[in-house]
Every structure is written in C-alpha cells, then in structure tokens.
N, CA, C and O atoms as CSV, one atom per row, in Angstrom:
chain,resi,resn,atom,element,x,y,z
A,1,UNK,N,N,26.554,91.506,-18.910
A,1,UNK,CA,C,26.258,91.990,-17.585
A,1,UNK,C,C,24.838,91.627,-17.209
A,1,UNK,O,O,24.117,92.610,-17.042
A,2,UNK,N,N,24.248,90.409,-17.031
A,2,UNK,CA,C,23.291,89.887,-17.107
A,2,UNK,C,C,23.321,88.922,-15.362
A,2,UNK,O,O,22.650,87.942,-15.037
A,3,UNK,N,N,24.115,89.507,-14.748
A,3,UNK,CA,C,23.935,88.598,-13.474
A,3,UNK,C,C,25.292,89.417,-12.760
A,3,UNK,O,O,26.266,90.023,-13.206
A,4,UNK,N,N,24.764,89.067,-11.379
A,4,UNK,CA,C,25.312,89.813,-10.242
A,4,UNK,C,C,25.683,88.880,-9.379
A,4,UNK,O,O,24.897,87.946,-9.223
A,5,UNK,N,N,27.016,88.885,-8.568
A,5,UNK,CA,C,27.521,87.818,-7.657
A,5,UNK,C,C,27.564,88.412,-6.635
A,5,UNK,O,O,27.761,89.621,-6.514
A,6,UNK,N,N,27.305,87.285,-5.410
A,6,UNK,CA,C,27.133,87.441,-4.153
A,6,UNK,C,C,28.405,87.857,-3.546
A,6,UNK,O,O,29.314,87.512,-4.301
A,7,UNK,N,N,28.878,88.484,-2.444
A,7,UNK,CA,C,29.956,88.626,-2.291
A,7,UNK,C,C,30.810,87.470,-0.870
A,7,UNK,O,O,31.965,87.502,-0.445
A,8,UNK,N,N,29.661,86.588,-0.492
A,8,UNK,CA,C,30.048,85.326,0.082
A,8,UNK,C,C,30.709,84.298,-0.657
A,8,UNK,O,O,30.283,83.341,-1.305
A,9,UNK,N,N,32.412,84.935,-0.280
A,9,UNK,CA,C,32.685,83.620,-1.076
A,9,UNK,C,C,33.458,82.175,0.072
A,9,UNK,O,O,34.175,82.333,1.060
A,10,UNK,N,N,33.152,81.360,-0.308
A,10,UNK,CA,C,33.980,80.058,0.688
A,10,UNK,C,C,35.287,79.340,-0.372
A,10,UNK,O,O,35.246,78.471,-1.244
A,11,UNK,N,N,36.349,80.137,0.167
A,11,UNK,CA,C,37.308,79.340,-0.259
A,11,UNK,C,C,37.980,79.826,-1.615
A,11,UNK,O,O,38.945,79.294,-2.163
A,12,UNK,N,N,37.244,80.998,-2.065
A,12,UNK,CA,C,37.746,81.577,-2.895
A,12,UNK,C,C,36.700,81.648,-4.020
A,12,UNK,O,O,36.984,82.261,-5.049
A,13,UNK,N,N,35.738,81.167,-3.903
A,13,UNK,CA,C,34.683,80.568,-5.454
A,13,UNK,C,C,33.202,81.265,-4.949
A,13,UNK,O,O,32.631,81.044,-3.881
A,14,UNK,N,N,32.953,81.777,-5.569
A,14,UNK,CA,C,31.390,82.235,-5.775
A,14,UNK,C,C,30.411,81.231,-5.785
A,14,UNK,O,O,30.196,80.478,-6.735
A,15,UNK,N,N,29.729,81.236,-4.544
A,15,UNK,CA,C,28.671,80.868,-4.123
A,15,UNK,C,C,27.281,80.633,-4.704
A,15,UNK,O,O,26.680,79.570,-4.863
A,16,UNK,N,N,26.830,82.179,-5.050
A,16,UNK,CA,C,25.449,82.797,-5.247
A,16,UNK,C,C,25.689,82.726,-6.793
A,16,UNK,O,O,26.887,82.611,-7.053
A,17,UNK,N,N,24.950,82.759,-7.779
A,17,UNK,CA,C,24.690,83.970,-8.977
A,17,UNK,C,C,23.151,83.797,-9.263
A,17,UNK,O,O,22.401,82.849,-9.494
A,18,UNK,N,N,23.050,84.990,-9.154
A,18,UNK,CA,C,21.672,86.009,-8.896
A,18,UNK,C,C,21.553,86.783,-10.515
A,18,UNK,O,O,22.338,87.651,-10.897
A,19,UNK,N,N,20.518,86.304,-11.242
A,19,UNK,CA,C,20.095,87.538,-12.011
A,19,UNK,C,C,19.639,88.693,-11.941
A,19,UNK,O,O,18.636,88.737,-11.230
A,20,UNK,N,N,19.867,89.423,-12.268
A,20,UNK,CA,C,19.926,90.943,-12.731
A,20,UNK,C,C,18.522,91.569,-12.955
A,20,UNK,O,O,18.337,91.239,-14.127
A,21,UNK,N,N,17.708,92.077,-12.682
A,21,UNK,CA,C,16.564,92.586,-12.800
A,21,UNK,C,C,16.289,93.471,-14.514
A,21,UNK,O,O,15.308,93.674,-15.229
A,22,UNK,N,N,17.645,93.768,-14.577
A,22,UNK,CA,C,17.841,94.532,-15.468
A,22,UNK,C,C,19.266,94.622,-16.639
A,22,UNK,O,O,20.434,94.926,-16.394
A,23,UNK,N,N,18.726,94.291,-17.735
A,23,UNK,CA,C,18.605,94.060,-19.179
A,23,UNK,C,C,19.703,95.031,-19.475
A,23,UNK,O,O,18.993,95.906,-18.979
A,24,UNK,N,N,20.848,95.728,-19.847
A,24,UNK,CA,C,22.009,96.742,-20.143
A,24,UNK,C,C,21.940,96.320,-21.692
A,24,UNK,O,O,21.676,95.161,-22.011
A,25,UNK,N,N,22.128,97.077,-22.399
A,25,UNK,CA,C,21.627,97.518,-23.727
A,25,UNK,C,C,23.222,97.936,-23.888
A,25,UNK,O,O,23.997,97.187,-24.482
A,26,UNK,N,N,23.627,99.134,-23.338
A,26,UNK,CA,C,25.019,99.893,-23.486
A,26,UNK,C,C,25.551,100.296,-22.095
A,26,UNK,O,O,24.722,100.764,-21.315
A,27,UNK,N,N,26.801,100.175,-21.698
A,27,UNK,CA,C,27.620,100.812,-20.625
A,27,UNK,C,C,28.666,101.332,-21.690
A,27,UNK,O,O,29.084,100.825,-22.731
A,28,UNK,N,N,28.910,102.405,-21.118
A,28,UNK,CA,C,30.290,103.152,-21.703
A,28,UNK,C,C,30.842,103.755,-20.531
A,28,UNK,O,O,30.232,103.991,-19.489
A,29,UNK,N,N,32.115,104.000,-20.797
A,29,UNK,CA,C,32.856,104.982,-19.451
A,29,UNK,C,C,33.715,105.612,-20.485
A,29,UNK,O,O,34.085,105.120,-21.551
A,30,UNK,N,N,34.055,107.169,-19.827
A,30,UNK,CA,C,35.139,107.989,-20.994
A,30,UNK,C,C,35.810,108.314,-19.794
A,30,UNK,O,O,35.249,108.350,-18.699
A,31,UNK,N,N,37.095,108.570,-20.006
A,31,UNK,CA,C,37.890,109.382,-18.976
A,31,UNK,C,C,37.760,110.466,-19.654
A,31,UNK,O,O,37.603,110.503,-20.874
A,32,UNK,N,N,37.853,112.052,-18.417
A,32,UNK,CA,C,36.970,113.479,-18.585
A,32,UNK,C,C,38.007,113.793,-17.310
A,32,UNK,O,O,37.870,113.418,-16.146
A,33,UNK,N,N,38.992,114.525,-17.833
A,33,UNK,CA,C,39.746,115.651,-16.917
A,33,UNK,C,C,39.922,114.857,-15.232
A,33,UNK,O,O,39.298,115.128,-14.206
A,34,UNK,N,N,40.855,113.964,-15.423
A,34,UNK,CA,C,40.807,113.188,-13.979
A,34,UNK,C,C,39.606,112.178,-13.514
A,34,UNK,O,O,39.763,111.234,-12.740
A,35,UNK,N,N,38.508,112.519,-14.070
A,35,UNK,CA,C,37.328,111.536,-13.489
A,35,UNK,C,C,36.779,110.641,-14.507
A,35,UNK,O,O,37.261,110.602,-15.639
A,36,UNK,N,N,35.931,110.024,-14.198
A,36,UNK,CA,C,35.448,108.778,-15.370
A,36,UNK,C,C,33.704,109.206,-15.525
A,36,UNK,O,O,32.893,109.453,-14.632
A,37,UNK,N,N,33.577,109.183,-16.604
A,37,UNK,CA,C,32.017,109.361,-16.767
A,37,UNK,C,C,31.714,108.201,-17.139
A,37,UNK,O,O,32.274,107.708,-18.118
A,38,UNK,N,N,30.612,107.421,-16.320
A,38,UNK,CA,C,29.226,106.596,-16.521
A,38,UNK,C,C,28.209,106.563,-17.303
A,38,UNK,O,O,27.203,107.077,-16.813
A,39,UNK,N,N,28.105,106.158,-18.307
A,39,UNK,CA,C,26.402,106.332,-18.905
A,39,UNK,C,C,26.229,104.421,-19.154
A,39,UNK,O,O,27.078,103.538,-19.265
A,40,UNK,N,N,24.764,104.401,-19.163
A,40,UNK,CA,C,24.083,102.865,-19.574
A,40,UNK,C,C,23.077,103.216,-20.170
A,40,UNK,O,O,22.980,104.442,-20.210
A,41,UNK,N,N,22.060,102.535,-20.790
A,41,UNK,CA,C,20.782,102.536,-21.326
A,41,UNK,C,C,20.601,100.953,-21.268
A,41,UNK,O,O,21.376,100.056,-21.601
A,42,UNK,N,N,19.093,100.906,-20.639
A,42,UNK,CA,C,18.507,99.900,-20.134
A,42,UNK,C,C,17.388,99.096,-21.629
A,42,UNK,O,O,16.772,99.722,-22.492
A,43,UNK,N,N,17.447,98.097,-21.509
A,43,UNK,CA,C,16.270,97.351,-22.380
A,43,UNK,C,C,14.850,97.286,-21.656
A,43,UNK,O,O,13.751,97.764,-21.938
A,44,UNK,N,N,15.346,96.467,-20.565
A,44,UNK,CA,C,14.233,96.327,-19.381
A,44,UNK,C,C,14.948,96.559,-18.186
A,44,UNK,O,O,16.161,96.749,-18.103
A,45,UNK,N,N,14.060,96.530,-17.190
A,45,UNK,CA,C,13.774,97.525,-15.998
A,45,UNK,C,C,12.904,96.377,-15.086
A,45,UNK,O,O,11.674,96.400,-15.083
A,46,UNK,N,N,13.578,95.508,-14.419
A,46,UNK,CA,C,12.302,94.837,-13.190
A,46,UNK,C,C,11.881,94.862,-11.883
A,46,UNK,O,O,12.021,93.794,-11.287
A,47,UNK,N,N,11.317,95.946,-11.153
A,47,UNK,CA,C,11.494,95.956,-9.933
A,47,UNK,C,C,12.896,96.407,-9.443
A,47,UNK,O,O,13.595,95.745,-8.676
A,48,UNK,N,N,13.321,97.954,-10.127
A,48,UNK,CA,C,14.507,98.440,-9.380
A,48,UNK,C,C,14.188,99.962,-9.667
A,48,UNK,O,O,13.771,100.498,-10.694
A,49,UNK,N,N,14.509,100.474,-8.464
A,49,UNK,CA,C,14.437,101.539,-7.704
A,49,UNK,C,C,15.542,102.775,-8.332
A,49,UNK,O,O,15.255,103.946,-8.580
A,50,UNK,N,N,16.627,102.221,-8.462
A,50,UNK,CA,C,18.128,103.092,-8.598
A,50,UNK,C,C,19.712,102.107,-8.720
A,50,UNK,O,O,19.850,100.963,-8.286
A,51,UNK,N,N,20.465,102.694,-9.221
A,51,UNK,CA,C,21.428,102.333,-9.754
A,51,UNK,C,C,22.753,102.644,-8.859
A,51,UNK,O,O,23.157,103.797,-8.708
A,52,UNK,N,N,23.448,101.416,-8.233
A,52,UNK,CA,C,24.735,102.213,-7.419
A,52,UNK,C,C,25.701,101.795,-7.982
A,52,UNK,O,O,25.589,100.605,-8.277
A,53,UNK,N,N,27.299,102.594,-8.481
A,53,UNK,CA,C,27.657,102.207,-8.746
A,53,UNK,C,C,29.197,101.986,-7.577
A,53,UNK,O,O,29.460,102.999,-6.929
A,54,UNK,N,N,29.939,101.001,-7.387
A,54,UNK,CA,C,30.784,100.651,-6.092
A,54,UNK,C,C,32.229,99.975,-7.085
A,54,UNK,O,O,32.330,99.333,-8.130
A,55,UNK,N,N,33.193,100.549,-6.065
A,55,UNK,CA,C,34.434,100.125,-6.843
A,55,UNK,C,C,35.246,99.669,-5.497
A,55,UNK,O,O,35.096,100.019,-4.326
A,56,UNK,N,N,36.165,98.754,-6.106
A,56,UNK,CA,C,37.001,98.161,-4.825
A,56,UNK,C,C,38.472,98.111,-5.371
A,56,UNK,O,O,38.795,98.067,-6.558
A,57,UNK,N,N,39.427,98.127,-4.111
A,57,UNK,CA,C,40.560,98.815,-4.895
A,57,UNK,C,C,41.656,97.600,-5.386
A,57,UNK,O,O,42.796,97.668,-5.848
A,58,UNK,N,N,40.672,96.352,-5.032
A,58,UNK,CA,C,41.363,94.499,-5.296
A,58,UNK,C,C,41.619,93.831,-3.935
A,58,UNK,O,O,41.362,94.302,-2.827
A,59,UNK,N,N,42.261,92.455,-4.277
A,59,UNK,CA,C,42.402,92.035,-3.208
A,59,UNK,C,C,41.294,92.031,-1.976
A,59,UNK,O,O,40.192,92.395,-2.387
A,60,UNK,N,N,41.308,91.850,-1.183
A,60,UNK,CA,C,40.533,91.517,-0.307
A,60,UNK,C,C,39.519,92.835,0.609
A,60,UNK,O,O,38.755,92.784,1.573
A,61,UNK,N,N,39.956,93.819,-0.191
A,61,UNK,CA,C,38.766,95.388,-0.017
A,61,UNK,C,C,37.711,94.924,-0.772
A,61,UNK,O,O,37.469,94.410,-1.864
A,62,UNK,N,N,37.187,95.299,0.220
A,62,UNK,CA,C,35.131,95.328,-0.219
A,62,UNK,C,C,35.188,96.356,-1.071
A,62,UNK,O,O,36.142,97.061,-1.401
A,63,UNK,N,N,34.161,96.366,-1.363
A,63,UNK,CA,C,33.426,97.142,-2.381
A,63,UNK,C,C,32.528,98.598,-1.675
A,63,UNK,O,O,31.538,98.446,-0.960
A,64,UNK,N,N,33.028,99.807,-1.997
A,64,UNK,CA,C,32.569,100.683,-1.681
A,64,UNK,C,C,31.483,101.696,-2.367
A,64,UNK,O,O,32.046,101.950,-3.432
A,65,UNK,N,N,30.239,102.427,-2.371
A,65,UNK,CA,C,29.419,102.799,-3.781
A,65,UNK,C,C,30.530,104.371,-3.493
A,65,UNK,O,O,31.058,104.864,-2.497
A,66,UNK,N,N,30.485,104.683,-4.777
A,66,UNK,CA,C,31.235,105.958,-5.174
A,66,UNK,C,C,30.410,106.194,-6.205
A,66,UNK,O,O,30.915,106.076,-7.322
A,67,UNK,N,N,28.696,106.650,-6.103
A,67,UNK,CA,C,27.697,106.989,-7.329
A,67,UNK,C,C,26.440,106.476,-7.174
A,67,UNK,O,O,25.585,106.665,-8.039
C-alpha cells in the first residue's frame, strides 16, 4: 500500500500513480458484531493531516468516505 490511484480513468486504465506520503507498517480489519474495525500503524508520516477511509460498492460507484 505504497501508492494511491487517481480516479481519472480513460478507457478503463489508470492514468495517475501518485505516491503515498505515508509508509503502512500494519492494516488489519476484524469483523465486530455487524461492523468492521480499522486499525494501521504508520512507519513514516509526510505532510498528512488525517486519514479517510472511503468504500465503493463496485462497478462504476465512486467512492464514498465512511471514516
């Protein structure tokens, strides 16, 4: 998880790829009584503010933050 894609795509293919400011060490998710718990721990940290996290439900739905 070392790079982030643009969401302009032409024709079906990714355009952009943009590195990541920030270094992920660990992501885990547990399912917890209907919902999903999130945790990460960072290595490095470059010039970022906060963390969103956005889910899309496929197909041609955008991406919404839910976190």
């Amino acid at each position: 998880m070392f790079q982030a894609f643009a969401d302009n795509l032409a024709g079906g293919i990714i355009t952009t790829i943009v590195p990541l400011p920030v270094e992920l060490t660990t992501f885990v998710g547990k399912w917890n009584n209907a919902t999903t718990d999130l945790s990460c721990t960072t290595a490095t940290e470059k010039n970022s503010s906060y963390f969103a996290v956005e889910r899309s439900t496929g197909g041609e739905t955008a991406f919404q933050a839910v976190g």
